[in-house]
N, C-alpha and C positions, 0 to 999 in steps of 0.2 A: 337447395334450401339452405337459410343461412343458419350456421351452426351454433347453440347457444350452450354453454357449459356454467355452470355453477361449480365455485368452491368457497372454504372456509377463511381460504388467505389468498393472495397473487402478489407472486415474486416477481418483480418487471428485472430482467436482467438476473445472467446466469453465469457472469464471472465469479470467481474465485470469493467472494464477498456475498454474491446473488445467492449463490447455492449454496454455503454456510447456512443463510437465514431461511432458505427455502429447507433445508435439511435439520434444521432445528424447531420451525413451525409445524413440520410432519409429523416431528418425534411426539410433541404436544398432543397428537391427535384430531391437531386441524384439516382438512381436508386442503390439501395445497399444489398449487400449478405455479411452476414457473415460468416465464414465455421470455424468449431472448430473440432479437432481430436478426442472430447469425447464425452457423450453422450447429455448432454445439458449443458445450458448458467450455467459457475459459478462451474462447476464440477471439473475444478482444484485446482490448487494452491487458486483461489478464496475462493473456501470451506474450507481450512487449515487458512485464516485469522483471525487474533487476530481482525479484523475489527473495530481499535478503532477509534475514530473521536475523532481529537483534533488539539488546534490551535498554539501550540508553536514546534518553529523550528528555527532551528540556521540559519537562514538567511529571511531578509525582503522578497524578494520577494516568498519562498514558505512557511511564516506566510500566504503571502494577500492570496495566492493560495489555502492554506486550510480554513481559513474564511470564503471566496467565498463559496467554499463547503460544510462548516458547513448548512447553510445554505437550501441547496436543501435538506440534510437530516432531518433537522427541519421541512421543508415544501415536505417531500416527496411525498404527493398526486399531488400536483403542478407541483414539476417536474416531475412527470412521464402523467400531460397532464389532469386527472383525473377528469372530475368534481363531478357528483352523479349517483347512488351510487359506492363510491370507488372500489376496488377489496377485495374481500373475503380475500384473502389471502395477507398482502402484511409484509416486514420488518420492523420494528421497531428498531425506534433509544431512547435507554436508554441514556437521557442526566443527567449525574450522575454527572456530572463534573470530573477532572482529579487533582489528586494535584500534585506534583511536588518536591521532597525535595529537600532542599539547600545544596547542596556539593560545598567538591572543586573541584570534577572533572569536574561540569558544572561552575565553576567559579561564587559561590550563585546565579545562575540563572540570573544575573545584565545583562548578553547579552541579553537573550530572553526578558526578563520583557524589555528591551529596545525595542524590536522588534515587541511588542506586543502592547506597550501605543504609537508608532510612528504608529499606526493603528487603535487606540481607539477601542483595544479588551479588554474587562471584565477581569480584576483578583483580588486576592486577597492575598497579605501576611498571613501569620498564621504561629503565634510563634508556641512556645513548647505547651503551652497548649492546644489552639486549635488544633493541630494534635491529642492530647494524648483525645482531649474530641469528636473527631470522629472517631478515631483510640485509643480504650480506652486499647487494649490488646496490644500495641505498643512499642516495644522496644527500643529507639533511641538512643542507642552506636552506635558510629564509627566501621566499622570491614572492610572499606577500607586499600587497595585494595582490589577487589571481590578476589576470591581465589575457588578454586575447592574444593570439598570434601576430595580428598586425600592427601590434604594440611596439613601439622603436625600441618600448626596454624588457621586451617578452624573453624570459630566459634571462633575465642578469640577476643574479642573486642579490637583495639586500641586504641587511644587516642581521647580524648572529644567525644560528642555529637550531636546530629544532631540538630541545633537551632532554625530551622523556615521551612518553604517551600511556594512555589505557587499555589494556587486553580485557576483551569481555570473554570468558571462555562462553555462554550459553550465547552463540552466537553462531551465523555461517549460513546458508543461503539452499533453497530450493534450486536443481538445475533444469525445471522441467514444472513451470506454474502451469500450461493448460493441463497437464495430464494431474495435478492435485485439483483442481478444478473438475473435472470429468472421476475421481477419486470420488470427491464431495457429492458429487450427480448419480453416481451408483450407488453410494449409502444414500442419498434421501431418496432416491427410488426403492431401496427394500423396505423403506417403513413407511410408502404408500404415496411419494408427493408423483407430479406429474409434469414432465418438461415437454414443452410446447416451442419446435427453435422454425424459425428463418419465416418469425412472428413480430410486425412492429406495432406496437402501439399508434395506437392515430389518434382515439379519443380515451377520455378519460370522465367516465359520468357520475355524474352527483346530482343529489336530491335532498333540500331540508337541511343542509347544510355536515351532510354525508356522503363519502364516497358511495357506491354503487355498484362499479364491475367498469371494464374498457370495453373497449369495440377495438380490433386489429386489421391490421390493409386486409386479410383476403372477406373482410365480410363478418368473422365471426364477432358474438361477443364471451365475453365471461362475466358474468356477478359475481359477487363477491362482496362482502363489508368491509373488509381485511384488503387494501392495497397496498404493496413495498415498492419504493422506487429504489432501486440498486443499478442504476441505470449508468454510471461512469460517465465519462464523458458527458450523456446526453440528460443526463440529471436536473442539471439547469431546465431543458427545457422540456421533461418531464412535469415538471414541476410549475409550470408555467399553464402547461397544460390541464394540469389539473386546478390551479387558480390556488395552488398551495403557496407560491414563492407573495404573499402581498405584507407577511408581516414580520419576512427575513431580514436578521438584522446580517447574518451571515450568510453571504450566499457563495455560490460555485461556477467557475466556468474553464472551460478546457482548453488545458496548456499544449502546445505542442514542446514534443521534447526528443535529444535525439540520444541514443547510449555508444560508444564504438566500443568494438570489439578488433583487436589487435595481440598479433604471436605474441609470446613472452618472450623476453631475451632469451636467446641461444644458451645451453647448459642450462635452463635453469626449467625445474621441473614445478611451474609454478599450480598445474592444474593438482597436483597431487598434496606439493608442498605448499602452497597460497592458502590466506585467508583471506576474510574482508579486510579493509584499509580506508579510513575514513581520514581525508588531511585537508584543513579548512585551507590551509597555507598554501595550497594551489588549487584550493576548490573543485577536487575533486575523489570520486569516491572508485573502489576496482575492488572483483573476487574474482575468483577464479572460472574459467568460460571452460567448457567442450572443445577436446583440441588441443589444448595449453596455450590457451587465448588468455586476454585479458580483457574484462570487460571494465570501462573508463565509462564515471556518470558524472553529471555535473553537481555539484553542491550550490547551486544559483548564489554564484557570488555576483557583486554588484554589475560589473562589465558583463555579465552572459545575458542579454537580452529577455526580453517574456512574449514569446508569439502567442497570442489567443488566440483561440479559432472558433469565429462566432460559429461555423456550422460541421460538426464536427464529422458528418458522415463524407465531406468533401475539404481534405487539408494534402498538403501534399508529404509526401514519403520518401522523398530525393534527400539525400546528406545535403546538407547544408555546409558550411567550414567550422562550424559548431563540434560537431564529433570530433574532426581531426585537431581544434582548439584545445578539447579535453584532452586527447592522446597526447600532447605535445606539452601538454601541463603535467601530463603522468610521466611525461618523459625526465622532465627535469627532476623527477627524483628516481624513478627504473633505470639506472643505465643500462642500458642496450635495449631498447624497447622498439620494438619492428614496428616502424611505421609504414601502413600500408602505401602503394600509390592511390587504392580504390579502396575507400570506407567501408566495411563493413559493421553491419550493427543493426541496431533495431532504430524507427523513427515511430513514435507515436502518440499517443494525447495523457495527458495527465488529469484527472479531475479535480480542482484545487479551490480550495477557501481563501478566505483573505490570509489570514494566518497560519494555514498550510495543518490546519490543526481538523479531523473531520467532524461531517455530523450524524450520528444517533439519534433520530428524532420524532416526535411526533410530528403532526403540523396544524393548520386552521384550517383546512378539514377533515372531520373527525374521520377515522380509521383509514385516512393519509397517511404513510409513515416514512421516511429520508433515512438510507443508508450513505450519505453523498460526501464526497471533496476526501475520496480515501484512496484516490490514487498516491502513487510517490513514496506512501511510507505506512500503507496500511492493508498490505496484502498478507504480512506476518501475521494481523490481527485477527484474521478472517475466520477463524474457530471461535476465541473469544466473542467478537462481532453477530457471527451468527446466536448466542446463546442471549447476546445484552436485547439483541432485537427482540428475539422471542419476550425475551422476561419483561421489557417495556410495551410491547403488545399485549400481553396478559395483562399487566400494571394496568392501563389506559383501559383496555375493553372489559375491565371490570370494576370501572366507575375511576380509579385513580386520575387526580389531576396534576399531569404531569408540568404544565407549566407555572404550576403556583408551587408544587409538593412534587420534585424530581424523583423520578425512581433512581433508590439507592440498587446496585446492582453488586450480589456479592461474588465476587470472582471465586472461580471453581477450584484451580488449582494451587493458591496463596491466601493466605488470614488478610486481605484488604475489600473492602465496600468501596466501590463506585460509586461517585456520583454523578450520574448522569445528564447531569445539569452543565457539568463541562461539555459535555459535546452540542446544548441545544443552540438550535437556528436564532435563539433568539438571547444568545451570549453576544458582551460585548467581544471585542478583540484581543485575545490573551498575549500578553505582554511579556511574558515569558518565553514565546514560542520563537523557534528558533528563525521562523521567517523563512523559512526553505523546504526544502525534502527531507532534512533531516526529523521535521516535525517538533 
C-alpha cells in the first residue's frame, strides 16, 4: 500500500542549510519532514565544504548576514537548544581568524573594511611585517593576474608587492561540515521534525495555483501546503519541476569545482598555527586541513574555467589539473609547499546564481519557497538562513506580499533589519557582488 504522510512544512534537502530551515520550521510548531535523496543530513555537497566562517563580503547586507551567523557558531551549544550535558559528539568551530590581502583586484579591501566598520565588526590592518611575522615562510611578490600552470609566465612575479592586508579576528572554519549538519538533524528531531533519507523527489504537485505535497521514487506521497526546496545542486531542477523557475530573473545551476588538499611545509605547524588566507593576487584561498594539510580553493579568477553540470547526479570526481593549478598558485607565495604526485582533495558541485549572491525566496507558486545558489559561500550562514526562512514563511503564509512589500527580516544577534528583497529570484544582478565565491 502506497504510503501517504501529511505535514505542516517539507524540507526537500538536508544539507547543512536543509536542516537549519527544517529545524527552525519545527521550533514554530509546524509539523515538519525533511526528505533528502542520500543517506543522511550533510552527506552532499555539505560534506565537500571548505566550511569557512567569515565576516567580510562585498555588500552590507550579506556582511550583517554573516555576523549574525558568526555568532550561533561561536555559541553552538545554544543554538542547537543544548543545555547539560552537551552531545558527545558535536562540530567545532576553529576561530583562527581570516586575513585578507590588499590587492588591486579587491580594490585594497577599502569596499569591505567599509562594510565591516559601518557594522562595528573586529579588524585589523597589517603591513608587511606583520604578515611576514605570521606568515614567516611568505612570499609577497605580485604574480597577478592568477594564470594557470600551463602558462609560459606561470610563476614569474610581476610588478611590486603585496603591502598590507586585513585580519578579521571573528573568523576561522568548521573542520567537520557533515557532522554540524547531523548536529542541526538532532536538534530539529528533539522539537519534533521528521527526516525521511535515500528519498528523491519525482513529482512535485499543485492545484489552483498552490503547491500541494510531492510524491517520491518509492511510491509514497507527502501533502503538505508548506514546500522548501534546499535542494543544492539539484535546485535548478527542483524548481523546474515544480513550474516555480518561469518568472526567475535569477536563477541557479551547478558548478563543478575541485578544492586540493596538500602537506604544509616542513617545520611549520600550520594546522595548529594557520588561519584562513584569502589573496586575490593568485586567486586563491587555504586554512588549515586535518593532518597539517593545506587546503588550496580557487577564488575563480578569470583563467580558472566554469564546468557546469547540466545533471548533477552524474559529473565526474577525478582531479582535473585544476587542484594541482591552485596548489601551485599557493605555492608561489608558501615556500616549501608539498606538492603531492597524487591530488588529494575533495571534487564537487557548487550551486551558484549569476552573481554568486543566493536566494531566500518565495516563488510563483504560492507556498513554493527557494533556499538556492548557496553553495560556495553560504554554508556560514546556515543558522541565520534557517531562521530568515522560517520568518518569510510566516511573513507570506499569513497574507504578506512578499514580492511587492519584502519581508524585512531582523537579525538575532546584531541591531540590523534585513531586507529580503536582496536575496529575491526576482532581483536584478547586483553589481556589487564580487562575481566569485567570495560572494
Amino acid at each position: 500500500m502506497t504510503e501517504r504522510l501529511t505535514a505542516d512544512a517539507l524540507v526537500i534537502g538536508a544539507g547543512v542549510i536543509g536542516a537549519a530551515v527544517a529545524y527552525e520550521l519545527a521550533k514554530t510548531g509546524r509539523r515538519t519532514i525533511c526528505v533528502d535523496r542520500l543517506p543522511a543530513a550533510g552527506y552532499g555537497s555539505t560534506s565537500s565544504s571548505c566550511a569557512i566562517i567569515r565576516v567580510h563580503y562585498s555588500t552590507v547586507p550579506g556582511t550583517a548576514f554573516a555576523y549574525d551567523g558568526f555568532f550561533d557558531w561561536l555559541n553552538w551549544t545554544d543554538y542547537l537548544g543544548l543545555v547539560s550535558p552537551p552531545e558527545k559528539s558535536l562540530a567545532h568551530f576553529h576561530q583562527t581568524g581570516c586575513l585578507v590581502m590588499k590587492t588591486e583586484g579587491n580594490g585594497q579591501m577599502e569596499k569591505v573594511v567599509a562594510n565591516v566598520a559601518a557594522l562595528s565588526i573586529p579588524f585589523e590592518h597589517w603591513d608587511r611585517a606583520q604578515i611576514l611575522e605570521r606568515l614567516p615562510n611568505y612570499d609577497l611578490r605580485c604574480f597577478a593576474p592568477a594564470k594557470r600552470m600551463d602558462d609560459p609566465e606561470f610563476g614569474e612575479p610581476t610588478v611590486g608587492e603585496i603591502e598590507g592586508a586585513v585580519f578579521f579576528p571573528t573568523a576561522g572554519y568548521v573542520s567537520d561540515p557533515q557532522l554540524a549538519s547531523h548536529n542541526i538533524k538532532t536538534a530539529a528531531e528533539r522539537v519534533g521534525c521528521q527526516f525521511l533519507f535515500n528519498q528523491e523527489v519525482v513529482r512535485i504537485d499543485s492545484a489552483g495555483g498552490r503547491v500541494r505535497g510531492v510524491a517520491l521514487g518509492d511510491g509514497s506521497t507527502i501533502h503538505a501546503p508548506v514546500v522548501v526546496n534546499v535542494g543544492g545542486p539539484h535546485s535548478s531542477g527542483l524548481n523546474r519541476l515544480a513550474g516555480a523557475d518561469v518568472d526567475m530573473r535569477i536563477t541557479t545551476r551547478a558548478l563543478r569545482q575541485e578544492v586540493a588538499h596538500v602537506p604544509a611545509p616542513k617545520g611549520l605547524d600550520f594546522e595548529t598555527l594557520g588561519f584562513v588566507v584569502s589573496d586575490s593576487d593568485i586567486g586563491v584561498y587555504c586554512r588549515p586541513e586535518k593532518g597539517n594539510f593545506v587546503l588550496a580553493g580557487s577564488e575563480d579568477p578569470p583563467c580558472d574555467p566554469h564546468q557546469w553540470i547540466d545533471d548533477p547526479s552524474n559529473f565526474s570526481r577525478d582531479f582535473s589539473d585544476q587542484a594541482k593549478t591552485q596548489a601551485l598558485r599557493l605555492a608561489q607565495r608558501m615556500g616549501g609547499l608539498m606538492i603531492p604526485s597524487r591530488m588529494g582533495g575533495v571534487v564537487d558541485l557548487y550551486d551558484v546564481t549569476e552573481d554568486w549572491l543566493p536566494i531566500y525566496d518565495c516563488s510563483a507558486l504560492d507556498g513554493f519557497y527557494m533556499a538556492c545558489g548557496t553553495s560556495g559561500n553560504q554554508f556560514k550562514n546556515a543558522p541565520a538562513a534557517g531562521r530568515l526562512m522560517a520568518g518569510l514563511i510566516e511573513y507570506c503564509e499569513s497574507g504578506g506580499d512578499h514580492d511587492r512589500n519584502p519581508f524585512q527580516f531582523p537579525l538575532r544577534h546584531i541591531d540590523y533589519v534585513l531586507n529580503t528583497g536582496e536575496m529575491s529570484r526576482l532581483r536584478e544582478i547586483n553589481p556589487d557582488s564580487s562575481f566569485s565565491v567570495l560572494g
